[in-house]
DRENFITOR-943544 format. One line per field, with one value per residue: x, y, z of N, C-alpha, C in turn; chain; residue number from 1. Coordinates in nm, 2 decimals. Layout:
# DRENFITOR-943544
n_u	c(X  ...);
n_v	c(Y  ...);
n_w	c(Z  ...);
ca_u	c(X  ...);
ca_v	c(Y  ...);
ca_w	c(Z  ...);
c_u	c(X  ...);
c_v	c(Y  ...);
c_w	c(Z  ...);
vexvex	c(A  ...);
loti	c(NUM  ...);
This chain:
# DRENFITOR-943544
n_u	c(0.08  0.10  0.08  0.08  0.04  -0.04  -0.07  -0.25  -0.27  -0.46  -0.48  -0.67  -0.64  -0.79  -0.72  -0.86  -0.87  -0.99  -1.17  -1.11  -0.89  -0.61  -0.38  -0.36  -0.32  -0.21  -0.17  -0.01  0.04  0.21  0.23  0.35  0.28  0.33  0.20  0.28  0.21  -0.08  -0.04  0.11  0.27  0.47  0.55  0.61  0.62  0.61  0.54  0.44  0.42  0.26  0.27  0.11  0.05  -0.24  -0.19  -0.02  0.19  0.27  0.39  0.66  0.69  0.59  0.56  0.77  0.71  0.90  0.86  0.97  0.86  0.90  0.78  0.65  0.40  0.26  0.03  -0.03  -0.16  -0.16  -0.08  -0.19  -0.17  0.16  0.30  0.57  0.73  0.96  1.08  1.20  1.22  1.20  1.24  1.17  1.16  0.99  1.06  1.38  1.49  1.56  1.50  1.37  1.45  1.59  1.47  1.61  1.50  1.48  1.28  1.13  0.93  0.66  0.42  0.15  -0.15  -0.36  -0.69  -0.91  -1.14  -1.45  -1.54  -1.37  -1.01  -0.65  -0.39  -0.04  0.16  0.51  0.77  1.02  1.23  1.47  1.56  1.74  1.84  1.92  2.03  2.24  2.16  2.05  2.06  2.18  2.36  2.44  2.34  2.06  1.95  1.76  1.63  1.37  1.12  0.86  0.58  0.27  -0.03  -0.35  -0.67  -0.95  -1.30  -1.55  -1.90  -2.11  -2.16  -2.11  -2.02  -1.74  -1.54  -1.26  -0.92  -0.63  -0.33  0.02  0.35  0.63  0.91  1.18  1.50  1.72  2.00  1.97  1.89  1.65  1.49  1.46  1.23  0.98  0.72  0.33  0.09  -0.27  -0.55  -0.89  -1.14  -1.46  -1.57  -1.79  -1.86  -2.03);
n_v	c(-0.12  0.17  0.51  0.76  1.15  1.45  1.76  2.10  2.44  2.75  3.02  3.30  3.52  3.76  4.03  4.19  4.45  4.60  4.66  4.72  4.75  4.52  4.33  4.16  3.82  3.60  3.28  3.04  2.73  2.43  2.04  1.73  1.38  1.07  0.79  0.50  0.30  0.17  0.25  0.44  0.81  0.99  1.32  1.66  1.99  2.30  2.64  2.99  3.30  3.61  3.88  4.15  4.44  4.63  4.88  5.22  5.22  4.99  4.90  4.83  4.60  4.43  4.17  3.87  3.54  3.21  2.88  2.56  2.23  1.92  1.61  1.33  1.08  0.86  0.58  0.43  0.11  0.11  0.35  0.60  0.87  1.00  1.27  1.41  1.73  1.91  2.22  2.46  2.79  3.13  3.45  3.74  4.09  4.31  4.62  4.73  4.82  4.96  4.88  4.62  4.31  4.05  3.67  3.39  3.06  2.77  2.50  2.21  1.97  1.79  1.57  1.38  1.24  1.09  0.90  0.86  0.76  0.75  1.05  1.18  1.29  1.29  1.58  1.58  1.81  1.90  2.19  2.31  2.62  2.72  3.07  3.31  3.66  3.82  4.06  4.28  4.45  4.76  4.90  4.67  4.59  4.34  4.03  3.93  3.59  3.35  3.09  2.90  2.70  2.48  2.27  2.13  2.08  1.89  1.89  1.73  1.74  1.61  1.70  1.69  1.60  1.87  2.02  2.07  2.10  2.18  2.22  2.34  2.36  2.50  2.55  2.75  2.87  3.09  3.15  3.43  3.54  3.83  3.95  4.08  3.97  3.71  3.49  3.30  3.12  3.00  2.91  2.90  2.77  2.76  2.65  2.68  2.48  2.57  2.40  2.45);
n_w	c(0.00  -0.12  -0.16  -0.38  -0.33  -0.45  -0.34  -0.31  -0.23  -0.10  0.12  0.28  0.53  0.70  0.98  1.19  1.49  1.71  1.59  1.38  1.02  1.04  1.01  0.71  0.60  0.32  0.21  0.02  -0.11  -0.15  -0.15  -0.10  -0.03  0.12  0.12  0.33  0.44  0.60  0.85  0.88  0.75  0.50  0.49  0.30  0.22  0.07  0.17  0.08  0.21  0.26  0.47  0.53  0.70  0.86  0.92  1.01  1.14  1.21  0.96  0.89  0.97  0.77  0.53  0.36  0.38  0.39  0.36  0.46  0.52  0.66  0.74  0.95  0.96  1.21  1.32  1.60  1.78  2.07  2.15  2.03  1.78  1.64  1.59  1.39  1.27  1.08  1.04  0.82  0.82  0.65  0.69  0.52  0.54  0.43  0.38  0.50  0.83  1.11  1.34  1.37  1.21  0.94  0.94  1.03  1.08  1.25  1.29  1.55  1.59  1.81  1.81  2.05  1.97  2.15  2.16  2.40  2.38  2.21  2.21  2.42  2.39  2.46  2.41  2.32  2.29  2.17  2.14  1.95  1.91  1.68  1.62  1.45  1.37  1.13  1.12  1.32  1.63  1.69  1.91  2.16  2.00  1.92  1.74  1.71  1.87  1.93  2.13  2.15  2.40  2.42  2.59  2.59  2.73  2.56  2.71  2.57  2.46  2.30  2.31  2.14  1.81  1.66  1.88  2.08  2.41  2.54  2.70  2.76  2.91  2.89  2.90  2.89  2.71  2.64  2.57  2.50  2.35  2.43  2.68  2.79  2.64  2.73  2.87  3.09  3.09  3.20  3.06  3.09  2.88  2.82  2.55  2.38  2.11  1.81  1.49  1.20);
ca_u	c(0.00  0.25  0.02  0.14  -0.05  0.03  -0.17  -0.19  -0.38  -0.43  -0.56  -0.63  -0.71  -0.79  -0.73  -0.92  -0.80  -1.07  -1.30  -1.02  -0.78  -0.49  -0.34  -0.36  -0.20  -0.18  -0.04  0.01  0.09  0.22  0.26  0.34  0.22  0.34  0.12  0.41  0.14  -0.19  -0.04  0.32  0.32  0.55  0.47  0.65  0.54  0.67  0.48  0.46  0.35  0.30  0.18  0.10  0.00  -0.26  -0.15  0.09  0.29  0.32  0.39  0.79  0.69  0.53  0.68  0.72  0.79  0.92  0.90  0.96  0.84  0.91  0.73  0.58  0.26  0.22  -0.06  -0.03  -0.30  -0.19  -0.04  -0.26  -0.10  0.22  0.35  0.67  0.74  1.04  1.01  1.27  1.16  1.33  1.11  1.22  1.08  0.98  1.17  1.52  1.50  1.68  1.41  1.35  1.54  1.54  1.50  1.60  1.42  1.47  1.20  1.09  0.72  0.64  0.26  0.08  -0.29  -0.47  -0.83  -0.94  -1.26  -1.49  -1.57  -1.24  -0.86  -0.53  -0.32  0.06  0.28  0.65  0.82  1.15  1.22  1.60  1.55  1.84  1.80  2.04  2.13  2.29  2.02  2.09  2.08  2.25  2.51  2.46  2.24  1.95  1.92  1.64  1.59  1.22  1.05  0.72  0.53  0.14  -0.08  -0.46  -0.78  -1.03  -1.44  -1.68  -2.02  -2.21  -2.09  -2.04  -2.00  -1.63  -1.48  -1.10  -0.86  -0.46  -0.18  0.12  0.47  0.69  1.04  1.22  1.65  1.80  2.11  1.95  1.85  1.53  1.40  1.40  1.16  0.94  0.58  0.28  -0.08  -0.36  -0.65  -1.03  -1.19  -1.57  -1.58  -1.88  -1.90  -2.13);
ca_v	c(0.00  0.29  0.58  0.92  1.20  1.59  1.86  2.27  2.54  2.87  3.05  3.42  3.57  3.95  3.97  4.26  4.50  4.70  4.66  4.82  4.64  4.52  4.23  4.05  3.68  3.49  3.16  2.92  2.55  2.31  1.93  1.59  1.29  0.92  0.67  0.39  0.16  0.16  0.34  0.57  0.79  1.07  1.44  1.78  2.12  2.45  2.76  3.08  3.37  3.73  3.93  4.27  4.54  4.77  5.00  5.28  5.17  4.84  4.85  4.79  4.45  4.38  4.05  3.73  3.40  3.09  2.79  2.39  2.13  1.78  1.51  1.19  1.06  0.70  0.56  0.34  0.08  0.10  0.46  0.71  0.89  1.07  1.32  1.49  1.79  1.96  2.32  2.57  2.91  3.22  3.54  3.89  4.20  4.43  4.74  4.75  4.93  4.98  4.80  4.45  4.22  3.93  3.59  3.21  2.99  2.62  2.41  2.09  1.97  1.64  1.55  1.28  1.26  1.01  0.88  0.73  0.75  0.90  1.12  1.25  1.30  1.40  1.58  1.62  1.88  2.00  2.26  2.36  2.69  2.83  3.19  3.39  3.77  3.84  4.24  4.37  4.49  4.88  4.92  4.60  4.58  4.20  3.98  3.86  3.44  3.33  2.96  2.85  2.55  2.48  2.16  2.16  1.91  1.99  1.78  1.77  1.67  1.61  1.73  1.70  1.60  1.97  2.13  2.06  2.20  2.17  2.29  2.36  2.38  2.49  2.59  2.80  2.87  3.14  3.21  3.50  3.64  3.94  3.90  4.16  3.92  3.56  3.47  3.21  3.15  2.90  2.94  2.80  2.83  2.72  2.68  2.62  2.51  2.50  2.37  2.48);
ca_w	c(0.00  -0.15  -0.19  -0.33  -0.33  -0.44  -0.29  -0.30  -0.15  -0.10  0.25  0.33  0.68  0.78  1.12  1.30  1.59  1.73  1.42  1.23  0.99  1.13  0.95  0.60  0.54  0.23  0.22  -0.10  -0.02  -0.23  -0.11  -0.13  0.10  0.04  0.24  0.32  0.47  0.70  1.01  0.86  0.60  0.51  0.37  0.27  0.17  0.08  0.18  0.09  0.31  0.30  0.60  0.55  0.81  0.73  1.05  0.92  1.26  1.20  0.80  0.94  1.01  0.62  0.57  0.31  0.50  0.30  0.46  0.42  0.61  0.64  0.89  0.94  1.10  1.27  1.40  1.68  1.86  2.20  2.20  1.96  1.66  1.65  1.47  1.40  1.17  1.12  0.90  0.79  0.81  0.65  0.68  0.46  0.55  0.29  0.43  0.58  0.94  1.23  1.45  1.28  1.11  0.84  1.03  1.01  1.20  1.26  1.41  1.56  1.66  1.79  1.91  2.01  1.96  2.25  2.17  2.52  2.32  2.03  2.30  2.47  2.32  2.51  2.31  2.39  2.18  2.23  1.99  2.00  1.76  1.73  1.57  1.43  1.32  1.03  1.15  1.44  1.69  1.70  2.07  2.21  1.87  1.84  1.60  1.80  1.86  2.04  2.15  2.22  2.37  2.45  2.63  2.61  2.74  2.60  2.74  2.41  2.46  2.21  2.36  2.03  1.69  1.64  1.99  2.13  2.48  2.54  2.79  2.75  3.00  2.85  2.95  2.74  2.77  2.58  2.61  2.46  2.41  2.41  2.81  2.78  2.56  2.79  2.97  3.10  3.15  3.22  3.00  3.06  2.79  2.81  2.45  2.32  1.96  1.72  1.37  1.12);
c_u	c(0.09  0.17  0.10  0.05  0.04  -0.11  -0.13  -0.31  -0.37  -0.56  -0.56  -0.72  -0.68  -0.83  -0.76  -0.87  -0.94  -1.16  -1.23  -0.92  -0.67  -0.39  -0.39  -0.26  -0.27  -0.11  -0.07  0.07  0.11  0.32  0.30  0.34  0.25  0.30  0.20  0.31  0.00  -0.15  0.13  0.25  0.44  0.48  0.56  0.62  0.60  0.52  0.52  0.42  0.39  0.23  0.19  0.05  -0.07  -0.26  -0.03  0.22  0.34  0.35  0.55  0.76  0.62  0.68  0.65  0.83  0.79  0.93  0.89  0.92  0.85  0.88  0.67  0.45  0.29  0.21  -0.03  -0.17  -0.33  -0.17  -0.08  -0.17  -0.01  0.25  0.47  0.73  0.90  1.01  1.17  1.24  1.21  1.18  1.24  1.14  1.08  1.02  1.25  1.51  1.56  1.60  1.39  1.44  1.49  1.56  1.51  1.58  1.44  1.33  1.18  0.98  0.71  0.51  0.20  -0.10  -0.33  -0.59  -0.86  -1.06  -1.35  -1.48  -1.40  -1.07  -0.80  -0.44  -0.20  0.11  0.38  0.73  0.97  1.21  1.37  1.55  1.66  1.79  1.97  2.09  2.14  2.16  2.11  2.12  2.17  2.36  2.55  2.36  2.18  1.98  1.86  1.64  1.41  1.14  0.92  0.67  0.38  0.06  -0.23  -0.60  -0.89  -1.17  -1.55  -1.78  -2.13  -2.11  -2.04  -2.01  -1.85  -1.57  -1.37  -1.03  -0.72  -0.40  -0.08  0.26  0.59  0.81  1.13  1.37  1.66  1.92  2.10  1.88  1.71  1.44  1.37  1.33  1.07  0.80  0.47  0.14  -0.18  -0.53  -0.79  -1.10  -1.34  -1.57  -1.70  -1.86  -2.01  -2.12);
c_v	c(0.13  0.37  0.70  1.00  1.39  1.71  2.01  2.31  2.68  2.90  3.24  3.45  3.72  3.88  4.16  4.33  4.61  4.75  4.73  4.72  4.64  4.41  4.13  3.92  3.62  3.40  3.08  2.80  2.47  2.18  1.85  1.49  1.15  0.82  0.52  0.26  0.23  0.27  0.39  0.65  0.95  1.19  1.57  1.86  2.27  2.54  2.87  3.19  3.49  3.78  4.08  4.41  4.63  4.90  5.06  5.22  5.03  4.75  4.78  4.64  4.35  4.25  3.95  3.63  3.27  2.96  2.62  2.33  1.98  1.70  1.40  1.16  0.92  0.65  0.44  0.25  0.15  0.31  0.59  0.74  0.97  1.11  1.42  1.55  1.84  2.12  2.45  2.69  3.04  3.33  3.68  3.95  4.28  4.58  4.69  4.84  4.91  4.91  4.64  4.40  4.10  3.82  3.43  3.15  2.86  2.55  2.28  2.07  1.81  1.65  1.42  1.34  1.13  0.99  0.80  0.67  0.81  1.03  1.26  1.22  1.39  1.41  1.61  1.67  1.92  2.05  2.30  2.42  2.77  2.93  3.28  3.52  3.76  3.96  4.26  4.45  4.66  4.94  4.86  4.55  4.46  4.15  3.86  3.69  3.37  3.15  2.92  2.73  2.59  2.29  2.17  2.04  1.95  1.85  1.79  1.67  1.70  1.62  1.65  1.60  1.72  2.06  2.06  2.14  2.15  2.28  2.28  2.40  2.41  2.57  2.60  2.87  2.98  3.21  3.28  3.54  3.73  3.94  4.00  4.05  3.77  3.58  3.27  3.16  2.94  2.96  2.84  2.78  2.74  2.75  2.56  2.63  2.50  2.50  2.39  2.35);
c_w	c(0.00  -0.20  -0.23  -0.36  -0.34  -0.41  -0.30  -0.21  -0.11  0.05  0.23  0.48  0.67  0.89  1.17  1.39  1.62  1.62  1.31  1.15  1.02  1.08  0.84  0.56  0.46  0.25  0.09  -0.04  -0.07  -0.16  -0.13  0.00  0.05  0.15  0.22  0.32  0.53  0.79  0.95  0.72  0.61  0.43  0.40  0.18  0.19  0.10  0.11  0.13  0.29  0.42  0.56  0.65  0.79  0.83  0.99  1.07  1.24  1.07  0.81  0.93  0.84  0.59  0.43  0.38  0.32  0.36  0.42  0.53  0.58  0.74  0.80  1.04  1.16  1.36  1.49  1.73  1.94  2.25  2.10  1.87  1.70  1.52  1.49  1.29  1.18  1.00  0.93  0.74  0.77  0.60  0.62  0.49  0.43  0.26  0.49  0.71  1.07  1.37  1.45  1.18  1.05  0.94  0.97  1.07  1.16  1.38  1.41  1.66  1.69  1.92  1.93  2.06  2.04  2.23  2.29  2.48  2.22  2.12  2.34  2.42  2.47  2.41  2.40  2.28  2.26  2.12  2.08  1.88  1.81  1.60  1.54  1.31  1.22  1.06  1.28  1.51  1.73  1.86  2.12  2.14  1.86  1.79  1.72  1.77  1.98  2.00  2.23  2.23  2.39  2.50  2.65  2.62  2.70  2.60  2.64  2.48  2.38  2.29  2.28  1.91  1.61  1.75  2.07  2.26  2.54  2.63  2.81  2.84  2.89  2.87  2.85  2.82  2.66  2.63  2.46  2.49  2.41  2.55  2.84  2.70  2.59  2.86  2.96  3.11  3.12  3.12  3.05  3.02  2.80  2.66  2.43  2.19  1.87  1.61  1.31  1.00);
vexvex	c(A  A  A  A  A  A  A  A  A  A  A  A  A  A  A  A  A  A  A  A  A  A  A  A  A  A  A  A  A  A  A  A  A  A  A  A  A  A  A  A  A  A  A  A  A  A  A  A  A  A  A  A  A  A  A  A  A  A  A  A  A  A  A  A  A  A  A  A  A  A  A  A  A  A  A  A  A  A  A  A  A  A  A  A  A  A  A  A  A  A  A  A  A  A  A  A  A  A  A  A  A  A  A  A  A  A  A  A  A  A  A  A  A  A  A  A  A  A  A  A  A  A  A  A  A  A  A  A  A  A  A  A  A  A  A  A  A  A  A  A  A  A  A  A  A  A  A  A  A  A  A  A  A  A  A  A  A  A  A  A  A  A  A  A  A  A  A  A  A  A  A  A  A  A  A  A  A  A  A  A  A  A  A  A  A  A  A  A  A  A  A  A  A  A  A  A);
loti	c(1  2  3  4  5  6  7  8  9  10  11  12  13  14  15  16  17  18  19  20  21  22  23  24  25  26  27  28  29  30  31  32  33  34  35  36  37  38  39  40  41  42  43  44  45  46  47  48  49  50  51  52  53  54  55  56  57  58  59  60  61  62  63  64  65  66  67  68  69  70  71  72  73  74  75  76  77  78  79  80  81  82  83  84  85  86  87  88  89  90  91  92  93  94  95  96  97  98  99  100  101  102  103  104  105  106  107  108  109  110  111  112  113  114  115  116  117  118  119  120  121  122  123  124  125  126  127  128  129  130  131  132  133  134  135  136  137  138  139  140  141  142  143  144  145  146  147  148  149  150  151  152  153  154  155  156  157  158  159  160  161  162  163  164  165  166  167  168  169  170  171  172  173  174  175  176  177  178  179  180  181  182  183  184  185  186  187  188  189  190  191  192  193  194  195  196);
């Protein structure tokens, strides 16, 4: 059972700020997915991403992101699905300025998904993103590099067939060499979902 499969897609989101506009993202998405067996398969996909700002304050930040990804899924009986991505991320800004820089980002994602039943899922995710700025940060006169983890445990319940309510812990971890910019923290988010 050697499936291959190529896929695309295209997304846009406006994103809102006080009923004003505040953010436009495009994304394009071209795939490929090769189903090895029943429970593995493999899949990678380039992105492409602009982010625009439509705040004159926050036009600095006008961006296109490029990004690859490569992961695997596979399903278990005893121990639910995992999955582990990895994605290479290199974002350009569309001005040059003394505030923001170009960035290279490496990451890694690994989740499992738990059905105890139709009903209830635990999910477990952990990321780990190294971040490097390409320019000299004008204040502190070195080139930002940020390491970030993350560990989230989140409890998932089907109500309905379209009503879902979920609840996330997660603990997030961020070193700088830029020491204004580490820190540490705990979340923990309450979400009701409906499907239409």
């Amino acid at each position: 059972m050697n499936k291959d499969k190529l896929y695309y897609g295209f997304n846009y989101a406006n994103i809102n700020l006080d009923s004003n506009g505040y953010l436009d993202i495009i994304a394009l998405d071209l795939g490929y997915q090769n189903q090895l067996n029943k429970d593995y398969n493999f899949y990678s996909s380039l992105q492409y991403i602009t982010k625009a700002y439509n705040q004159m304050t926050n036009k600095k930040l006008d961006a296109n992101v490029l990004q690859l990804n490569i992961g695997s899924n596979y399903n278990t009986l005893d121990y639910g699905k995992f999955k582990l991505t990895y994605s290479n991320i290199r974002e350009t800004l569309d001005t040059q300025n003394t505030t923001t820089s170009n960035k290279i980002a490496n990451q890694l994602l690994l989740s499992n998904i738990y059905k105890k039943s139709n009903k209830l899922s635990l999910i477990v995710a952990a990321t780990y993103l190294d971040t490097k700025e390409s320019d000299t940060d004008s204040i502190f006169e070195v080139k930002r590099d940020d390491t970030f983890y993350s560990l989230g445990y989140t409890l998932s319940y089907n109500l309905k067939k379209n009503l879902n309510l979920s609840t996330t812990f997660k603990y997030i971890q961020n070193n700088s060499n830029i020491s204004i910019y580490s820190y540490d923290k705990q979340t923990i988010d309450f979400f009701i979902r409906k499907s239409f």
